[in-house]
N, C-alpha and C positions, 0 to 999 in steps of 0.2 A: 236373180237371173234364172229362169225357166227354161230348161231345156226340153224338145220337144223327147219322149219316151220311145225308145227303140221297135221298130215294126218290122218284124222279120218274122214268117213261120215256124213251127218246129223244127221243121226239115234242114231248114237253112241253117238255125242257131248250133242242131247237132253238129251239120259239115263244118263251122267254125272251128266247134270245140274238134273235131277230131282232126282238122286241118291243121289245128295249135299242136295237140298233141304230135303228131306225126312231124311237125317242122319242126318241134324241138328233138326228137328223137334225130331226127336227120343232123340237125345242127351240131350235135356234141359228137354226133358222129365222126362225123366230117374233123372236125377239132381235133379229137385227140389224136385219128390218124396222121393229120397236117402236125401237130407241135410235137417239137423235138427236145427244138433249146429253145431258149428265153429271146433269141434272135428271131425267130418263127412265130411270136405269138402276134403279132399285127396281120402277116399272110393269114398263118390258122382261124384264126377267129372271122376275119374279112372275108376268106373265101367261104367257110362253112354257112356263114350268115348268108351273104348272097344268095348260094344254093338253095338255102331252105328259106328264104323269102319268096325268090322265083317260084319252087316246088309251091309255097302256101298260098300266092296268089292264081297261079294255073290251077291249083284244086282246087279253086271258092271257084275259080270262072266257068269250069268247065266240066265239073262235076255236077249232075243234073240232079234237083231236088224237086220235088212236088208243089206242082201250084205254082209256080215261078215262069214269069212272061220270059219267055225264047228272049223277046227282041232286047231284056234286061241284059241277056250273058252276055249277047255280041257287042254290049258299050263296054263292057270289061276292055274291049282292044281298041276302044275309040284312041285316038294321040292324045286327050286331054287323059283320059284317064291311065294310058301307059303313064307318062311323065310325071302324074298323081305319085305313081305307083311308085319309077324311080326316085323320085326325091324324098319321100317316105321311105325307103329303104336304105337311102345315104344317110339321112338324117337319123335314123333308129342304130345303125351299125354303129356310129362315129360315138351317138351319145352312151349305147353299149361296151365300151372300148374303152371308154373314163371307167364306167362301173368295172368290167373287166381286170381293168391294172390298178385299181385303188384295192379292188382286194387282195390281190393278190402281192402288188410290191409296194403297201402300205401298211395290211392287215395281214399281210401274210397267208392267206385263206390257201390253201392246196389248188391246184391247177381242175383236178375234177370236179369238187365244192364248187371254183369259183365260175368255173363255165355252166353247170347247171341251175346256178340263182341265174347265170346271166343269160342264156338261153331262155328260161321262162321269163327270164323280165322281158324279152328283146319280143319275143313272140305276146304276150298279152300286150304291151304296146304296140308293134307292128298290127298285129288284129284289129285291135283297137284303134286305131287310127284306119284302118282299110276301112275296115261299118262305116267310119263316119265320115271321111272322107274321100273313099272313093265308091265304095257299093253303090251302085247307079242307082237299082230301084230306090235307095234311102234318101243318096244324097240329091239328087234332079227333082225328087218332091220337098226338101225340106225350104220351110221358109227363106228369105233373105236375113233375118237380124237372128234366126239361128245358128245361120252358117258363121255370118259374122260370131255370136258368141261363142261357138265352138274355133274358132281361129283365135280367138281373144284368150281361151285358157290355152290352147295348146301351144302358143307362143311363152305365150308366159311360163307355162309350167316346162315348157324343152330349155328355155333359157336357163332357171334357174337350177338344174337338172344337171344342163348340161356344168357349168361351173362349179356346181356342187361336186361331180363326179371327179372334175381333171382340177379340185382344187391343191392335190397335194401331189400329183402327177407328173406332170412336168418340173426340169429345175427350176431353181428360181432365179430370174436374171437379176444380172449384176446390182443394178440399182437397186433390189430390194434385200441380196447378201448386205449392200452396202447401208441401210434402213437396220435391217437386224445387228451390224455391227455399231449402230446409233443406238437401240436397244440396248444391248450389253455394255454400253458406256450410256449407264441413264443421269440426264444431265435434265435442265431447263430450256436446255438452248442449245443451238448447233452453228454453224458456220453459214453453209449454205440452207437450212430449211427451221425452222421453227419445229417443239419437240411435240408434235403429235403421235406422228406416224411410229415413232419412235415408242412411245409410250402404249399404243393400239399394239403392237407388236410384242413390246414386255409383257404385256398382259397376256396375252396368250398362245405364247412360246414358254411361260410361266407354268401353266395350266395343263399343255399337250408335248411340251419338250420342243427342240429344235430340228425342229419339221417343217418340209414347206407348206403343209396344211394347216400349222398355226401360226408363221409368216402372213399368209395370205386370209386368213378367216376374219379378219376384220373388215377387209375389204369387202370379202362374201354379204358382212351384215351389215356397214355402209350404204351398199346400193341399197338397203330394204328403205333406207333412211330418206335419200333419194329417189326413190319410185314414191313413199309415203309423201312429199311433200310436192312431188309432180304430178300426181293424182289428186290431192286436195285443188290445187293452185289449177288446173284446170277444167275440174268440175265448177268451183266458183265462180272461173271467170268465164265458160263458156257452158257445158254441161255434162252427163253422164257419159255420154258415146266418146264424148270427145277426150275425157278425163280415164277411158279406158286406151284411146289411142294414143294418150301420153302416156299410158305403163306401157305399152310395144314399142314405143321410142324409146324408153329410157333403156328398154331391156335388150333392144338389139343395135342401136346405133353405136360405131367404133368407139366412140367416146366414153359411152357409158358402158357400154359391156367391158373395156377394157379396164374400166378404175373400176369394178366389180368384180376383177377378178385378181390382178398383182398388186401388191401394196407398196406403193408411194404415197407425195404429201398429196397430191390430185385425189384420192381416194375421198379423204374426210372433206377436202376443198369441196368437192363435189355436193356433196349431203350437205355441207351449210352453206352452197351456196344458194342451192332452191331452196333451203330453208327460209334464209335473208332475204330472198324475192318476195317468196308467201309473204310474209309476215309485212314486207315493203307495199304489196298490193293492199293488204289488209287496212294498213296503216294510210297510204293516200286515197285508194277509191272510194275503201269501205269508210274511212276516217273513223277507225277504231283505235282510240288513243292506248288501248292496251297492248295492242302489237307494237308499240315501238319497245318496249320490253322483250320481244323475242326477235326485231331487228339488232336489240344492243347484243344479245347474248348471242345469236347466231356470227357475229361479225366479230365478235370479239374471242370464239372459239375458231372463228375460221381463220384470226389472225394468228393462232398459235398452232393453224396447220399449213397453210402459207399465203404468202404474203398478197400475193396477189389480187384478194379478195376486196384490198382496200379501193380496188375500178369500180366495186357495185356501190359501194358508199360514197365514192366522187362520184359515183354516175346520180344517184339519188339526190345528195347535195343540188346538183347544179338544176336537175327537175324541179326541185322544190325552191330555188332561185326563180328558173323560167317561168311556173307553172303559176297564175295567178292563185288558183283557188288553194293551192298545195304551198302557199308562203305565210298563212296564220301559222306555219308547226313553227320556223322563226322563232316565234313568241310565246312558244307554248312550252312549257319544262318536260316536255313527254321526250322528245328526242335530244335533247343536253342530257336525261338520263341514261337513253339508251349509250350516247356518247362515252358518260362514266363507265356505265357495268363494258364496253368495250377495253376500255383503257385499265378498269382493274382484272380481266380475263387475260390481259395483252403482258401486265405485272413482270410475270417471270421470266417473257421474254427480253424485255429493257433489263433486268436485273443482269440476267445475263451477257449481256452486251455491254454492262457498266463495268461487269467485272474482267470483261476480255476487249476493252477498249473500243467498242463500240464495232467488231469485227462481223458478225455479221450484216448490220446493215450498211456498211462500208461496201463489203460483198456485192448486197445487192442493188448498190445506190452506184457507187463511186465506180467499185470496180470492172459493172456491166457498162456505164457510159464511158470508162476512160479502154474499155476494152477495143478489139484490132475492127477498121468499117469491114462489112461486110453486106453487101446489098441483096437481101432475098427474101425478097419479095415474092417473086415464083414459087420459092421454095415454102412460103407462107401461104399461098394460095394450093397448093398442093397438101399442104397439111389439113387444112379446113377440108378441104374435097376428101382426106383420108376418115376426117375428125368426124365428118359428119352426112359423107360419100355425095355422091356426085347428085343423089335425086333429093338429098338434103336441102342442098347447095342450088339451085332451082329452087325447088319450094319455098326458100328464103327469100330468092330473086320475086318470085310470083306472089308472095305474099306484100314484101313491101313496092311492087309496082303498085300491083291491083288490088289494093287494102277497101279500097270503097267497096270493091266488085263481092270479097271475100267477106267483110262484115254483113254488107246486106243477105248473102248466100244464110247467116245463120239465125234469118229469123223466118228462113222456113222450117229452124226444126228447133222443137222442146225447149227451151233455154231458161232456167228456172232460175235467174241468177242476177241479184240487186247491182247496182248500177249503172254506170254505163259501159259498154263493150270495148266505145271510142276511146274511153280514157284510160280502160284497162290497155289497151291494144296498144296506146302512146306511152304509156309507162315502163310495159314490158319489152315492148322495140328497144326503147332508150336506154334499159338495164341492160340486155342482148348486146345492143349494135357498137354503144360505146364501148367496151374492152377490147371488140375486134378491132375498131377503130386504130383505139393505142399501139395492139398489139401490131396490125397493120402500117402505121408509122413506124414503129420500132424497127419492122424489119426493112426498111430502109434502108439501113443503115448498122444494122445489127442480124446476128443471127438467129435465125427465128428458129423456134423447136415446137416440137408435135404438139405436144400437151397445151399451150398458148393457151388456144379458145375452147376448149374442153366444155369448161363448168358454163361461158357465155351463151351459148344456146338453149340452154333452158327455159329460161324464161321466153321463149318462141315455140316452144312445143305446143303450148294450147293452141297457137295459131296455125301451127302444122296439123296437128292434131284435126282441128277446124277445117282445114283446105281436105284432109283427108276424107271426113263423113258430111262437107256439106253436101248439099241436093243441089249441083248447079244447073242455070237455067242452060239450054240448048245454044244460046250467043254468050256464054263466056268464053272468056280470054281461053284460045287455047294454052297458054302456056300453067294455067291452073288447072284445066281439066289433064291434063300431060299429066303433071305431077301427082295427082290423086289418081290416077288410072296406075301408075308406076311403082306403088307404094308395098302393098301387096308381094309382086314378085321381087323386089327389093328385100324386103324384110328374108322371103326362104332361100331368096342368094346369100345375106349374110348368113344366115344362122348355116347354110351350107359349106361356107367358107369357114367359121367359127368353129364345126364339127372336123372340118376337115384338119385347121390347124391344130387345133388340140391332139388329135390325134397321132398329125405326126411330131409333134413336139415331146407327145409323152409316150405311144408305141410305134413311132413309125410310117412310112408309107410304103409298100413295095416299090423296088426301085426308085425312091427317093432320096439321096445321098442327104445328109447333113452339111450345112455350110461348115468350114474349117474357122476352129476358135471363135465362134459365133457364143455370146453370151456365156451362158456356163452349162451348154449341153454337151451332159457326160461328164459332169463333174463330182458325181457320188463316187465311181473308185479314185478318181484323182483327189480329189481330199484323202482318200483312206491312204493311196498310196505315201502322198506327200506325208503324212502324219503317222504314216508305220515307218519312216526315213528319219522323220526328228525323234521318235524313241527309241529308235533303235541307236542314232547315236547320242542321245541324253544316258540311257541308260550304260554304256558301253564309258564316256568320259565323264558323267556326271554332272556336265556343263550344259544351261538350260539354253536353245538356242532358236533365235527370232526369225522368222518366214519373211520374204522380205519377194511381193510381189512387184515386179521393174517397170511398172505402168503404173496409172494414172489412180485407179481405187480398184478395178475392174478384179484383176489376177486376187489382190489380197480380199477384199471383199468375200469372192468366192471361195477361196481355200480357209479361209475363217470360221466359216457356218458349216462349209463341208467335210473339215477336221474335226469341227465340234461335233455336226449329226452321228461320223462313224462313233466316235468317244462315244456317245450316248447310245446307239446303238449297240457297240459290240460290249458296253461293260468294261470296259478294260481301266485300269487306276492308272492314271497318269498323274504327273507332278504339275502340269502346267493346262494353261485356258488360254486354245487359239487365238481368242478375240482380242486378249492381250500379250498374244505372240503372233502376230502379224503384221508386218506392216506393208510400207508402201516405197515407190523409189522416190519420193522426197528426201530420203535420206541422204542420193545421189544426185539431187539437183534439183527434182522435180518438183511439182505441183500433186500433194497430196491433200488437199481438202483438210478432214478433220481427222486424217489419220497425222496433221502436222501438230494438231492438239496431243492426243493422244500417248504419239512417238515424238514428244522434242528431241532433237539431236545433239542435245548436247547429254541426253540422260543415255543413250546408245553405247558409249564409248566401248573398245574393248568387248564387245559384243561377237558371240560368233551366231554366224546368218548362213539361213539356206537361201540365195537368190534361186528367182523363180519366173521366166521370160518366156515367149512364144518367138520372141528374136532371140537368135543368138549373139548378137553381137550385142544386147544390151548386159550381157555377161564377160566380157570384154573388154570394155572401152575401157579407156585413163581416166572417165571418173570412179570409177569402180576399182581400176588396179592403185589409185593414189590415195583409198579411202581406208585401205586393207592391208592387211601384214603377209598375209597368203593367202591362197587360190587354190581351191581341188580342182579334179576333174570336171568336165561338164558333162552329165546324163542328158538321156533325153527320159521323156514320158508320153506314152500316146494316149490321148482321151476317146472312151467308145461309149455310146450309147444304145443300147436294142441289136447290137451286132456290128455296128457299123461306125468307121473313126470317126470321130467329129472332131480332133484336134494332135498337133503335137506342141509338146513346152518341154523347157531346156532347164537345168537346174546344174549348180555346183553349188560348192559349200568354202564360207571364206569365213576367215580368221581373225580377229585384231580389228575392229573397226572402228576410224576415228573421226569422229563429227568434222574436221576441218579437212578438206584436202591440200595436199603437198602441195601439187600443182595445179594450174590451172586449165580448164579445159575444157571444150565444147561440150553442149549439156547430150545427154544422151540422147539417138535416134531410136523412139520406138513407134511401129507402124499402128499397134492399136490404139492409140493418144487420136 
């Protein structure tokens, strides 16, 4: 890739430089005046940046240099190129603001250190993006497949920039406290999920300590995993342009941006799911009998990250049923191998399952079909449009109406690519459309959850991809030319949206409240606090004593990682390890997952417990007073985050606990379940 070389005078390259210089002097300025406390530093930095972006683009505009066409300045204020302007300077603040708080409430870097890295990062970025994207004389002369490749790195490189920055930033929600507490109980096997996530997470929480930056850094190298086999898979099956418009899909679309950045089983699912496709195209178009070798291993790695994965293997199966020319593998020993190395990758998980009565897939077999009907359907159609937004969701539409219209469209450009298109284009739908399918009947009658079709769309990215750079002729469908005209401002709404969340997730937004008890924002002093409580009275009675969150995994989850982080952080020796002093309110009735492995109740006994609720009345009820010999007081504790409450939870401390209750009793009311 060639990019066209920078053409500016002398005159003009100095006013950058001295425009850089001068808006970073402004910048810090502004900062350390604004921050006070640690509540101030989203305002501080937000407003100083504004300022001195405003100040940098009024002196490139209007500040007069030598040799430079008048009628250049006055498009500095054209509306296209204000809004250039604005959305470059949201986008540079937000992904400044990860840099910002990683240094300083990760690395600890001093407040003045960390505003001057991040002042001159924000200003050569911002510059740098203004040359190239808005300075009129540059950009109105530059080619078209330049502009495109300079939008092709800056996508790319802001995405992983941005993730990189707010990877250890924000907390970590519940579901992946609950991942890291699978971690610290390293098994083969789990209840609900197969032990990948689990193991991607020992490994380097191992490495970095119990951080959410090495919770979540698996994830970060996942997607590379995923972007590498969504790039392969549609350069070959389409070509170059179109196999870089599958790295901006993977890199901004909700789906993939979001298993790129927290860690769940969806994470690895992802990366071996395009893996299994590649390798699936490989093996039917190309009819290279050595990829069914990296369809067994992909499938049989993605079965021990979840389970789900076994839809692209039914979906394949039954192509290779339908498909005349694709029913010799039948009879060929290529794919009964891949079958095997499946089945022994799969090993530890059946082992696991033999030795706990076959509970996980009971779980996910028995216990999701005998589960309560529930019809949501809407609710599944709302996910896809979250999963993969709304200009997705069309493109999808427009590609399988007008699939003729859309193939012919790509043989007006470059396609360097053995077989045939039609058969790749039939294979790839049918690995796509079947899982929504299923998942789309399920929720019938079952409750549908976000993640569903996630990894399914993948193998339709070349053909998005495809609808994106083809050259259509002047009578196509409008509803393809829609969707390729749409894509574009699509992609800087997300990442605008992306920059935005993150930032109030990890410093805030003015005026922005916090949702109350929302995941676990704000839960670095509420760990410390709840765990300067249990040694202050271990040490005092000498009696070691169990956490015991009164919901569902959510409360214990999070006070588990976040008792362990302070311990690691402050140094202090304790006698005991959260992750096996916490549990869950299965004790009292409930539905604890694998915290009911972990804490049998019958090994509890005589136990004294810090209950720990966001209701207070699940500190209350008759199952709780009939399980216990006595009752303390109830506290409260309020959770803050960057200045502002994001929660209150109720605690007291009970005595004597005995796996059977006296009487019997309604199970307990709590509103976060």
């Amino acid at each position: 890739m060639k990019l066209a070389e920078p053409k500016l005078s002398p005159a003009s390259i100095n006013r950058l430089i001295i425009a850089g210089l001068v808006t970073v002097g402004i910048d810090s300025a502004i900062f350390h005046f604004l921050y006070r406390q640690p509540g101030a530093l989203a305002s501080a930095h937000m407003s100083s940046f504004l300022v001195a972006a405003i100040f940098g683009y009024l002196a490139v505009a209007l500040w007069p240099a030598a040799g430079e066409d008048k009628q250049c300045k006055l498009k500095h204020f054209d509306l296209g190129h204000l809004v250039t302007f604005a959305a470059i300077a949201l986008l540079v603040m937000f992904l400044r603001g990860g840099l910002l708080a990683s240094l300083m409430q990760i690395l600890a870097v001093p407040a003045a250190a960390a505003m001057a890295v991040c002042a001159i990062f924000s200003s050569l970025l911002f510059f740098g993006a203004y040359f190239y994207f808005i300075y009129p004389c540059r950009v109105d002369g530059l080619p078209s497949e330049t502009k495109k490749d300079y939008f092709f790195i800056a996508i790319l490189g802001y995405t992983v920039l941005l993730r990189l920055f707010y990877l250890g930033v924000p907390d970590l929600i519940f579901e992946e406290a609950y991942y890291w507490n699978y971690a610290q109980h390293l098994d083969i096997g789990y209840l609900d999920h197969p032990l990948a996530v689990a193991w991607i997470i020992k490994l380097f929480t191992s490495l970095m300590g119990n951080i959410e930056f090495a919770v979540r850094f698996g994830a970060f190298l996942c997607w590379f995993v995923t972007a590498y086999f969504s790039y392969r898979l549609a350069r070959e099956v389409v070509n170059e342009a179109c196999a870089k418009w599958a790295l901006i899909l993977v890199a901004v679309l909700p789906a993939y941006f979001s298993f790129s950045w927290f860690m769940t089983p969806d994470v690895p699912l992802a990366a071996l799911w395009v893996t299994a496709i590649y390798y699936m195209h490989q093996a039917i178009v190309r009819e290279d009998k050595r990829a069914w070798l990296g369809v067994g291993i992909a499938i049989g790695l993605g079965m021990i990250s979840k389970y789900t994965i076994a839809l692209i293997a039914a979906a394949l199966l039954l192509f290779v049923v339908a498909d005349k020319r694709s029913r010799k593998w039948l009879f060929r020993p290529e794919p009964y191998v891949a079958v095997a190395i499946t089945c022994i990758l799969f090993t530890p998980v059946i082992v696991w399952n033999v030795q706990h009565e076959w509970a996980s897939i009971l779980f996910q077999s028995q216990h999701r079909i005998s589960s309560g009907y529930s019809f949501s359907l809407p609710r599944f159609i709302n996910n896809v449009l979250i999963m993969i937004t709304p200009t997705g969701v069309l493109s999808v539409i427009a590609i399988i109406i007008f699939r003729k219209a859309l193939l012919s469209a790509a043989d007006t450009v470059n396609r360097d690519s053995q077989g045939s298109l039609e058969r790749s284009y039939l294979l790839l739908a049918w690995l796509a459309l079947f899982p929504v399918i299923v998942f789309a009947v399920l929720s019938l009658f079952r409750e549908s959850k976000l993640n569903w079709t996630g990894p399914s769309w993948l193998g339709l990215l070349p053909f998005i991809a495809l609808l994106i750079t083809s050259k259509l002729a002047s009578g196509a469908p409008k509803l393809l030319a829609w969707s390729q005209r749409a894509w574009p401002p699509t992609v800087v709404i997300l990442l605008l949206i992306y920059g935005a969340g993150f930032h109030y997730l990890g410093l805030g937004l003015p005026m922005a409240p916090y949702p109350k008890n929302s995941h676990l924002i704000g839960w670095q002093d509420f760990g410390r606090d709840i765990e300067v409580l249990v040694t202050q009275h271990e040490r005092e009675t000498g009696e070691q004593v169990l956490v015991v969150g009164m919901d569902k995994i959510k409360i214990a989850s999070g006070l588990a990682f976040y008792r362990a982080k302070y311990i690691g952080s402050s140094n202090e020796k304790v006698s005991h390890d959260p992750a096996f002093q916490t549990s869950t309110a299965h004790l009292f009735g409930r539905n604890g997952l694998m915290y009911e492995f972990w804490f049998p109740i019958e090994e509890q006994d005589n136990k004294t417990m810090l209950l720990v609720s966001s209701n207070i009345g699940a500190l209350t009820s008759n199952e709780v007073a009939s399980r216990v010999k006595s009752m303390g007081e109830i506290k409260e504790i309020k959770t803050w985050r960057n200045g502002k409450q994001t929660g209150r939870y109720y605690y007291r401390l009970v005595n004597g606990y005995k796996g059977k209750s006296e009487s019997s009793s309604l199970p307990v009311v709590d509103s976060e379940d």
